[in-house]
LUMBALO-707488 format. One line per field, with one value per residue (C-alpha): residue number from 1; residue in three letters; x, y, z. Coordinates in steps of 0.5 Angstrom, whole numbers, plus 2048, in hexadecimal, padded with zeros to 3 digits. Layout:
BEGIN
resi	c(NUM ...)
resn	c(ALA ...)
x	c(X ...)
y	c(Y ...)
z	c(Z ...)
END
This chain:
BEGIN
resi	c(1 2 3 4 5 6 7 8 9 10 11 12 13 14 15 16 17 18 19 20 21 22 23 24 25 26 27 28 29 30 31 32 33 34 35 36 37 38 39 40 41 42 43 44 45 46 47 48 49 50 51 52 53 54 55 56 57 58 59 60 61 62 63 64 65 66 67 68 69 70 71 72 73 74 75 76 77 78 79 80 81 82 83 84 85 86 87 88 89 90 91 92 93 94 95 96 97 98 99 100 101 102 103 104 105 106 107 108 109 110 111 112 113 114 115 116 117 118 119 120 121 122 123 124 125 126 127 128 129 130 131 132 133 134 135 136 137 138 139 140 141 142 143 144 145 146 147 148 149 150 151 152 153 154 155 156 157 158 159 160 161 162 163 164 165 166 167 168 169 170 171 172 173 174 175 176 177 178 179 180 181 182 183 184 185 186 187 188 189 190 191 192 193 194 195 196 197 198 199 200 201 202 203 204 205 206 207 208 209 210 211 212 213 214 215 216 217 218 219 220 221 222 223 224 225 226 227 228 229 230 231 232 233 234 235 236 237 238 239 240 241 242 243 244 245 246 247 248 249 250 251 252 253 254 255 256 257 258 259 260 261 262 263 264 265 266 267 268 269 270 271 272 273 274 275 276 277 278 279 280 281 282 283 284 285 286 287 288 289 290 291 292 293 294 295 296 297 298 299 300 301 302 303 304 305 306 307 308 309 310 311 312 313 314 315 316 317 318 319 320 321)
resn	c(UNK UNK UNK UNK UNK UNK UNK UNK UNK UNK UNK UNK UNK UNK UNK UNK UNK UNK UNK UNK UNK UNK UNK UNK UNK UNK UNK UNK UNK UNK UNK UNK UNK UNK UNK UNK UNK UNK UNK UNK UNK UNK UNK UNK UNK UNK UNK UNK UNK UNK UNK UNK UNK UNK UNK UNK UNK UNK UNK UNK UNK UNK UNK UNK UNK UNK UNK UNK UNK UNK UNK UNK UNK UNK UNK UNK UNK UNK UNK UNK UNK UNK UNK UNK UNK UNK UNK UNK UNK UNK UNK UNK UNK UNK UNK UNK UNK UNK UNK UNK UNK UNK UNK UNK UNK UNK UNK UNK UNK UNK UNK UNK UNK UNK UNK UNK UNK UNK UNK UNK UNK UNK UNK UNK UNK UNK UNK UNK UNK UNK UNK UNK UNK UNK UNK UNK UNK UNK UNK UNK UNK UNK UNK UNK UNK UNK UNK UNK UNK UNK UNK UNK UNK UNK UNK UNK UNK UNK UNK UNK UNK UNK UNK UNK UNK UNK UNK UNK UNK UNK UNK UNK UNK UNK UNK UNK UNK UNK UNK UNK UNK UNK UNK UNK UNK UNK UNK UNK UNK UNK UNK UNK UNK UNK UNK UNK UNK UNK UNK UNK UNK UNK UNK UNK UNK UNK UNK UNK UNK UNK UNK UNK UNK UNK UNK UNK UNK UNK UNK UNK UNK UNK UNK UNK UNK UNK UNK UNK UNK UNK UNK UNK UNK UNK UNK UNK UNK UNK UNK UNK UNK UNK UNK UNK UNK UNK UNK UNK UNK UNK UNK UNK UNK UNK UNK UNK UNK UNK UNK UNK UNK UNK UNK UNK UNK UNK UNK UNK UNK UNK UNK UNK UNK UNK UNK UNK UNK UNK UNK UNK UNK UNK UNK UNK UNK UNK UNK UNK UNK UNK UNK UNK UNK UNK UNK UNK UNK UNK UNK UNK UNK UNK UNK UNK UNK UNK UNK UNK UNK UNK UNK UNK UNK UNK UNK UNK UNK UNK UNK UNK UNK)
x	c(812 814 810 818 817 810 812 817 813 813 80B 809 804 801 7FB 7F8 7F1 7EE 7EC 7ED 7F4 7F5 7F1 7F7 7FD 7FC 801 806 805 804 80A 80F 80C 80D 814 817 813 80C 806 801 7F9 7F4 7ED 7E7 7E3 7DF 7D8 7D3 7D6 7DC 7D8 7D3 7D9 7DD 7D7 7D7 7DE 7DE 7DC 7D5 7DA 7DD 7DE 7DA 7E2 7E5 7E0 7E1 7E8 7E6 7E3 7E8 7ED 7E8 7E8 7EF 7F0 7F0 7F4 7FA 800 800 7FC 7FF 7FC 7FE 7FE 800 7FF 802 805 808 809 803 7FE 7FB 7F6 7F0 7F1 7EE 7F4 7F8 7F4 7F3 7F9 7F5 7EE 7F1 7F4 7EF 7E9 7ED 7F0 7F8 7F6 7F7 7FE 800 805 806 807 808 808 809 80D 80C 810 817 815 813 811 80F 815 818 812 812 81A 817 812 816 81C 817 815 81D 824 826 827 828 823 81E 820 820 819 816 819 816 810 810 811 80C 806 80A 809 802 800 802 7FF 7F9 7F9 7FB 7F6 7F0 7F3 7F3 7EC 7EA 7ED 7E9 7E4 7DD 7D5 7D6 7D5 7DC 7DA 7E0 7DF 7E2 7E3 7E9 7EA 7E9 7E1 7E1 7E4 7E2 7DE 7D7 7D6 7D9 7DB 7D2 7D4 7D8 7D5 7CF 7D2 7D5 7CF 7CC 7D2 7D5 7DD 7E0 7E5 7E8 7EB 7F1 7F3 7F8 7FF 800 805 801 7FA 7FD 7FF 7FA 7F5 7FA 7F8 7F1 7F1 7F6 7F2 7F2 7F7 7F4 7F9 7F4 7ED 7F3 7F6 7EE 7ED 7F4 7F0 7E9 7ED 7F0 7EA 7E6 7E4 7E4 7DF 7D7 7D6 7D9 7D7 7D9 7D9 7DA 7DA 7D6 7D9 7DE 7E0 7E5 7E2 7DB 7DE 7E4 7DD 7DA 7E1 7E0 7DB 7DC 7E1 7DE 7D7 7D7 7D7 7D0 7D2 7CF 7D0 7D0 7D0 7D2 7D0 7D0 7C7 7C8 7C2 7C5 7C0 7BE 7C5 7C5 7BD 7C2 7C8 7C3 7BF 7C5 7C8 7C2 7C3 7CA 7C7 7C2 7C7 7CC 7C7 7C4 7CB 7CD 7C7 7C9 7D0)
y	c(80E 815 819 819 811 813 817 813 80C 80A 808 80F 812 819 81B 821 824 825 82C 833 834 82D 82F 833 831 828 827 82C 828 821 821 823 81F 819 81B 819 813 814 811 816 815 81A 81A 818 81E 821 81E 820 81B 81F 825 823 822 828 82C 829 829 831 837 83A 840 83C 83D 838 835 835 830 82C 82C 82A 824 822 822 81E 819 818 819 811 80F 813 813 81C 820 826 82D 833 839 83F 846 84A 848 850 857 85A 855 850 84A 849 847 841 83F 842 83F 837 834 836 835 82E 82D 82F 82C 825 826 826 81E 81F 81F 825 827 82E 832 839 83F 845 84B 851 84C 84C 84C 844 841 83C 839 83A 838 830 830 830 82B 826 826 824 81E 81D 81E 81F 828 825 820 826 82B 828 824 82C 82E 827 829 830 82E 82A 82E 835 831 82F 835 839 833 835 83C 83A 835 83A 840 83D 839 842 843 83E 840 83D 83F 83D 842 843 844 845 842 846 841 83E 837 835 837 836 82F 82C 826 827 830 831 82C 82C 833 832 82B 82F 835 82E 82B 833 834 839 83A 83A 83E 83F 845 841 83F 845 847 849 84F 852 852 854 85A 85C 85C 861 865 865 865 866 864 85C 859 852 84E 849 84F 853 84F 84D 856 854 84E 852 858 854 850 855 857 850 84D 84D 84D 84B 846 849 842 844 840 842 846 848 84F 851 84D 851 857 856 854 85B 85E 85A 85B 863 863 85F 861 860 858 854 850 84C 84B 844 844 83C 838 832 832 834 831 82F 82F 837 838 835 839 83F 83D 83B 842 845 842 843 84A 84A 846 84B 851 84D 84D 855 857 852 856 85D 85C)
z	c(845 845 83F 83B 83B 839 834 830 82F 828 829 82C 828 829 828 823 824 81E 81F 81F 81C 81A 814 812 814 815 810 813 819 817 812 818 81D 818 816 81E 81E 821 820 81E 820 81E 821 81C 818 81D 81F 823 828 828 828 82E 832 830 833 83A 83B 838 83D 839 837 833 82B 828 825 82C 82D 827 829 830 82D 828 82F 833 82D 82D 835 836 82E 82E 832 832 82F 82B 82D 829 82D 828 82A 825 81E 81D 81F 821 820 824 824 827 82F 82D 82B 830 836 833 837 83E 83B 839 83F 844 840 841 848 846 844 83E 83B 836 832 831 82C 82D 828 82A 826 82C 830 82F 827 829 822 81E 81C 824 827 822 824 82C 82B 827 82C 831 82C 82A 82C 826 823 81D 81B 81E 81B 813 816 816 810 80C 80F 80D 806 805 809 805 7FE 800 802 7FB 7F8 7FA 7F9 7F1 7F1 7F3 7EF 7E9 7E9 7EB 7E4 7E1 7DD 7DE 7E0 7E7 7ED 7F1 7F8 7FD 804 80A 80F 813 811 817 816 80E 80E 815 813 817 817 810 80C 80A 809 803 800 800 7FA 7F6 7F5 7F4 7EE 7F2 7F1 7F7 7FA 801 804 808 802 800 801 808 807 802 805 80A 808 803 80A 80C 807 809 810 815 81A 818 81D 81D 819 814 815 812 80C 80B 809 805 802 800 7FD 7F9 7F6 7F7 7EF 7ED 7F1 7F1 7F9 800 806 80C 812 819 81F 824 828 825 827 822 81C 81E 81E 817 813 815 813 80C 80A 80C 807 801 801 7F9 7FB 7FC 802 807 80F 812 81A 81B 822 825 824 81D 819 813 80F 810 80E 807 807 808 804 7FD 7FE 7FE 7F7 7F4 7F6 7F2 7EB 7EB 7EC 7E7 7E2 7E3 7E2 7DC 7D8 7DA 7D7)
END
C-alpha cells in the first residue's frame, strides 16, 4: 500500500505530541485535522514515564522540552498512523525561533531511525515567504484531494484558534482590572514549559493555593507586543522571547512581581531573561531554571519565599501611601 492509499483511509489517525508547541497552537491543529475526517490522538499529560523515556532517547545536550517531546513521540510511535512534526523556522521578517524548532524533524527522525511516519509541517517565511496558511494548504493535500475542502478546513481552524486566542487575552485583562488584595504575579515562561503537566503545571497550582493572581506573558496580542519590544530593544529577534518583552512593558505597572521559567538549557530564554530584567529593574522578580532532576519540593520552598517577599512588600508600600 503506497503512502497516498495510506493517507486517504477514513480510520487513519494522526498522532499529536502533547508538548512544545501543541501548547499553543492544539486546537488550530486539532480543528484542521478533524475538518477532513481524521482521527486525532493526543498523547497523555507528561509523566515521569514519558519523561524517563524522552531522556534516554534524547542526546545529553538537549532542552529539557526537546526531551519531553521525544517521549510524547515515543508514547504515540506504536498508537497512531502518522505522527504530526511541526518544523517552524521563522514566523516573520527578521525574526527567527529557537533552532530547537527548526531541527525537530531531523532529531525525531533520527531518534527513531526514519521507523516512524511523520507528517510534515513546515513554516518558514525567509523561504519563498512559506507561511502558516501555505504551509496547512501543503499538509492537508497530502491528506485529501480535495482544494476546497482544505482550504475552508483551514479557515474553520483559524477561526476558531483566532477567537479562543482573544477569548483568552479578555478573559485575563479584565480579571487585571479587578480590584482586590490578591499579589498579581506575571509568569514569563513558553506554554510549552508553564502548562506542561509534570515541570510547570505544580508551578502554577502552588500560587493558587498561595491567592496569587496569575498572569501569563503568551496571553497577549502578537502584533502589538511585537512592536512595543521594538521600541525597547532592536535586538530581540526571537519571535515569542520578543512578544514576551512586548508583554512585560505592557503589564509592567500593574503588577506585583514577575516569574522568569526557563528550561535548561535554554540559550536564547537564558539570555532574553537578562535582557529582562536589564530593562525593568524596578520589578521584583525571580528566576526558576526547570530540569528533568528538579526537586519539587525545593522549588515551592523558593516559590513561597518569594510570595511572602511580595506580601511583605505590598503591605510596606500600602502604609507609605
Amino acid at each position: 500500500m503506497n503512502q497516498a492509499t495510506k493517507l486517504k483511509k477514513a480510520d487513519l489517525i494522526i498522532g499529536l505530541p502533547r508538548a512544545l508547541l501543541y501548547f499553543k497552537y492544539h486546537q488550530l491543529w486539532e480543528v484542521f485535522f478533524k475538518e477532513l475526517g481524521f482521527k486525532i490522538l493526543v498523547s497523555p499529560e507528561t509523566n515521569r514515564q514519558i519523561l524517563k523515556d524522552g531522556v534516554n532517547l534524547a542526546v545529553d545536550e538537549s532542552c529539557l522540552p526537546v526531551k519531553i517531546f521525544l517521549g510524547h513521540v515515543n508514547y504515540l510511535k506504536d498508537k497512531a498512523d502518522y505522527i504530526f512534526l511541526p518544523r517552524i523556522v521563522s514566523l516573520n521578517k527578521k525574526e527567527e525561533l529557537c533552532t530547537k524548532f527548526m531541527g525537530l524533524y531531523d532529531n525525531v527522525n533520527n531518534t527513531f531511525d526514519g521507523k516512524i511516519n511523520i507528517l510534515e509541517y513546515n513554516i518558514d517565511f525567509h523561504f519563498f515567504q512559506k507561511n502558516q496558511a501555505r504551509t496547512f494548504f501543503e499538509v492537508g493535500m497530502k491528506l485529501v484531494s480535495n482544494p476546497l475542502k482544505v482550504w475552508l478546513a483551514y479557515r474553520k481552524a483559524l477561526k476558531i484558534y483566532d477567537n479562543e486566542h482573544l477569548k483568552l487575552i479578555q478573559e485575563q485583562e479584565q480579571r487585571l482590572k479587578q480590584k482586590n488584595n490578591k499579589l498579581k504575579i506575571l509568569i514569563v515562561a513558553h506554554p510549552y514549559v508553564i502548562h506542561d503537566g509534570l515541570i510547570g503545571s505544580p508551578i502554577s497550582k502552588f500560587l493558587l493555593k498561595e491567592n496569587v493572581e496569575i498572569f501569563y506573558a503568551d496571553l497577549v496580542e502578537s502584533l502589538p507586543a511585537r512592536k512595543k519590544a521594538e521600541e525597547i530593544s532592536s535586538d530581540m529577534y526571537w519571535t515569542y522571547n520578543k512578544e514576551f518583552l512586548g508583554a512585560i512593558a505592557q503589564y509592567a505597572k500593574k503588577i506585583n512581581g514577575i516569574i522568569y521559567i526557563a528550561a535548561f538549557p535554554c540559550g536564547p530564554d537564558a539570555l532574553s531573561i537578562e535582557l529582562y530584567q536589564k530593562k525593568f529593574p524596578q520589578i521584583p522578580s525571580m528566576n526558576l531554571t526547570l530540569d528533568e532532576l528538579q526537586s519539587e519540593a525545593g522549588l515551592m520552598t523558593r516559590l513561597e519565599s518569594f510570595v511572602d517577599i511580595l506580601n511583605l512588600r505590598k503591605k510596606k508600600n500600602a502604609k507609605t501611601k
